[in-house]
C-alpha positions as CSV (number, residue, x, y, z in Angstrom):
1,X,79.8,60.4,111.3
2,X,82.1,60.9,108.4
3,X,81.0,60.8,104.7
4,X,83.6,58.2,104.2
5,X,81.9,55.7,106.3
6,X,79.1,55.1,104.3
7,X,78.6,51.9,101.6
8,X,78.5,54.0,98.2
9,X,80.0,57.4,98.6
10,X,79.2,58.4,95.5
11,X,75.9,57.4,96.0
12,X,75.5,59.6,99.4
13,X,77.9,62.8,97.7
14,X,75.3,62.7,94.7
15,X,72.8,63.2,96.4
16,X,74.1,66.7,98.1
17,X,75.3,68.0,95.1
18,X,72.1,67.7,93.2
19,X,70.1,70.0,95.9
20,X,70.8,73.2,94.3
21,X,69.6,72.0,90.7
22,X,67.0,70.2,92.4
23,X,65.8,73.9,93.7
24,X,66.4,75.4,90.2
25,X,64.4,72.9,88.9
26,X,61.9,73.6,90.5
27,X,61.5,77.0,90.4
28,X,61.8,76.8,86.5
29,X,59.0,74.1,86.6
30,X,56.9,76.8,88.7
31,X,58.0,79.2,85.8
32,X,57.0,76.9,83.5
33,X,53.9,76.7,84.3
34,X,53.0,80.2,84.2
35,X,54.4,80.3,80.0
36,X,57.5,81.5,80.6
37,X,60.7,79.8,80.3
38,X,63.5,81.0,82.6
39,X,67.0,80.6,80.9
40,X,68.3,83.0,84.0
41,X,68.9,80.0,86.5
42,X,72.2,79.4,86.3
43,X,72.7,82.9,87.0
44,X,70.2,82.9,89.7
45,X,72.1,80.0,91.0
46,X,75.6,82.2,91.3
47,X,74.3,84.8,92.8
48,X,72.3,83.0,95.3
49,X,75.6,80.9,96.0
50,X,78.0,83.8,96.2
51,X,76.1,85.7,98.1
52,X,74.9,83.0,100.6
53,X,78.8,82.1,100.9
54,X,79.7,85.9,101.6
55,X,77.1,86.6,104.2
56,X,77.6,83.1,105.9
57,X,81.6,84.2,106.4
58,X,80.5,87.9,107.4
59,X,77.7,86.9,109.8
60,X,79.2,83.8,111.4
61,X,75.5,82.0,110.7
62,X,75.3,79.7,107.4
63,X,71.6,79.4,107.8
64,X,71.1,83.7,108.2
65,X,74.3,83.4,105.2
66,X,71.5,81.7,102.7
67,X,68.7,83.5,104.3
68,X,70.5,86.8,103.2
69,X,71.7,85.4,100.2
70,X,68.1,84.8,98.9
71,X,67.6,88.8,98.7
72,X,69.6,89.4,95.8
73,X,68.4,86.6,94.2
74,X,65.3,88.0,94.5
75,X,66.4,91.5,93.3
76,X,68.2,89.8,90.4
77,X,65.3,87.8,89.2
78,X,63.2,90.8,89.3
79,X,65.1,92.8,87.4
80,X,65.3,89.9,84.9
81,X,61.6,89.5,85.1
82,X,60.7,93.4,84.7
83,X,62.8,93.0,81.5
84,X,60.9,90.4,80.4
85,X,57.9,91.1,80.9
86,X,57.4,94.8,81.1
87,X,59.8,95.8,78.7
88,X,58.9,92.6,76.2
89,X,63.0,92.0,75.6
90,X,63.5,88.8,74.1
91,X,63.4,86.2,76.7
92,X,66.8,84.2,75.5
93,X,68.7,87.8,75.5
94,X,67.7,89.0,78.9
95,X,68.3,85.4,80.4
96,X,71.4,85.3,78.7
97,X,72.3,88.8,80.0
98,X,71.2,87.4,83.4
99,X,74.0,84.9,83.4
100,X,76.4,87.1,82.1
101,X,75.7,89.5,84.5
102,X,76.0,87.2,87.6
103,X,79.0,85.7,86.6
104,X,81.0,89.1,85.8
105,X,79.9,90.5,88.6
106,X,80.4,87.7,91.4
107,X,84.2,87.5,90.0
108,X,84.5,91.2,90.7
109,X,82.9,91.5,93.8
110,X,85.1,88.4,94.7
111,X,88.0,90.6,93.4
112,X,87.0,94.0,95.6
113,X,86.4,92.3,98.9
114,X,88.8,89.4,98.9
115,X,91.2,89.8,96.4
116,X,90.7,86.9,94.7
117,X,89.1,86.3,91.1
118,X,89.1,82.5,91.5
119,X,87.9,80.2,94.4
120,X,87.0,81.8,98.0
121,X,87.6,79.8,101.0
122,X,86.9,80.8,104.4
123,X,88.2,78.6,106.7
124,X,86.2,78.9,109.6
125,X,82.4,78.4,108.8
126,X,80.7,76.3,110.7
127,X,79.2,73.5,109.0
128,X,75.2,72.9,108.6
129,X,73.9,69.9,110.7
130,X,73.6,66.4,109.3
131,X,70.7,64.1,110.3
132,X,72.5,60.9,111.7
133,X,71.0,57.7,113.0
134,X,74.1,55.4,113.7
135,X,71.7,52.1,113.4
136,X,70.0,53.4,110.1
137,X,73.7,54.3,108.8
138,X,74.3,51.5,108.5
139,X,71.8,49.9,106.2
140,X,73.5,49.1,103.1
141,X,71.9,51.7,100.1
142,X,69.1,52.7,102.7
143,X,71.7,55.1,104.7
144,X,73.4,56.3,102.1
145,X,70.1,57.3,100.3
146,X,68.4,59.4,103.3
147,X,70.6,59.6,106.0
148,X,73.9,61.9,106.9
149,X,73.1,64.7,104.5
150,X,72.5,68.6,105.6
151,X,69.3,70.5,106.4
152,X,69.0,72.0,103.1
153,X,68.9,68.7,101.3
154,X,66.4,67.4,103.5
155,X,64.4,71.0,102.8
156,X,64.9,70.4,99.0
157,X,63.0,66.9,99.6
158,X,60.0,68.5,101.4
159,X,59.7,71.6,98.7
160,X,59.3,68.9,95.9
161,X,56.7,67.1,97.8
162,X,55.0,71.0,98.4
163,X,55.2,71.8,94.7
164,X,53.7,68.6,93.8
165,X,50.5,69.1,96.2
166,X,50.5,72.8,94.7
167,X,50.6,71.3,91.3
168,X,48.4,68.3,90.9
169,X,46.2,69.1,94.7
170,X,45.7,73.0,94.0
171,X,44.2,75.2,91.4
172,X,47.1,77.3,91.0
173,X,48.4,73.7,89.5
């Protein structure tokens, strides 16, 4: 089923493109938590999305793509973190530095494997799977709300629901 089919569009497109901040958000609410503030996630976000894009087209796999895309993530936010925290820079500076980094040096990887300092597109990825119900589709507000969108939203969903046990059902909350 096509995107276009549904009542409110925007509605149903919204929804996608919040996911990503929706999983920033919450790992700076875990951050939070602990007393830190984390002004790296934008940064994080790049990386993770760059590097999840690139290993998706090298691989042929979108799911092992952001699986292998969450390891320099990782490597990133620890080097931010051992900054941080080890080396007591100033949080702002080092998170700043964080985003500065990522973006600089996404366009030039961008640049050394593809040639290109702007937009990558690679035509042949395959697309992630969409949960469909053609008689729930069609339920004016209803579809557009929870039906049709990716795996990754619908994994978004279920790691709010997981934060919020671990926050107000846990002691680590």
């Amino acid at each position: 089923m096509s995107q276009g089919s549904f009542t409110f569009p925007m509605i149903h497109n919204s929804i996608g493109i919040m996911t990503p901040f929706l999983q920033a958000a919450i790992g700076g609410l875990f951050t939070e938590l602990t007393g830190m503030l984390n002004i790296a996630l934008e940064g994080l976000m790049l990386i993770g999305a760059f590097f999840s894009v690139v290993f998706a087209a090298f691989t042929g796999s979108l799911m092992l793509g952001v699986l292998l895309g969450i390891l320099p993530t990782m490597l990133i936010a620890a080097l931010f973190a051992s900054i941080s925290l080890y080396l007591k820079a100033n949080i702002f500076i080092s998170g700043l530095a964080t985003n500065l980094l990522a973006s600089g040096l996404t366009v030039v990887l961008a640049f050394q494997l593809f040639g290109n300092k702007g937009v990558i597109r690679f035509e042949n990825l395959p697309k992630l799977p969409v949960l469909s119900i053609p008689a729930l589709d069609r339920i004016p507000l209803l579809g557009d709300l929870f039906l049709g969108h990716n795996v990754l939203v619908y994994i978004s969903w279920l790691c709010v629901i997981m934060a919020a046990i671990v926050i107000y059902r846990t002691p680590f909350g």
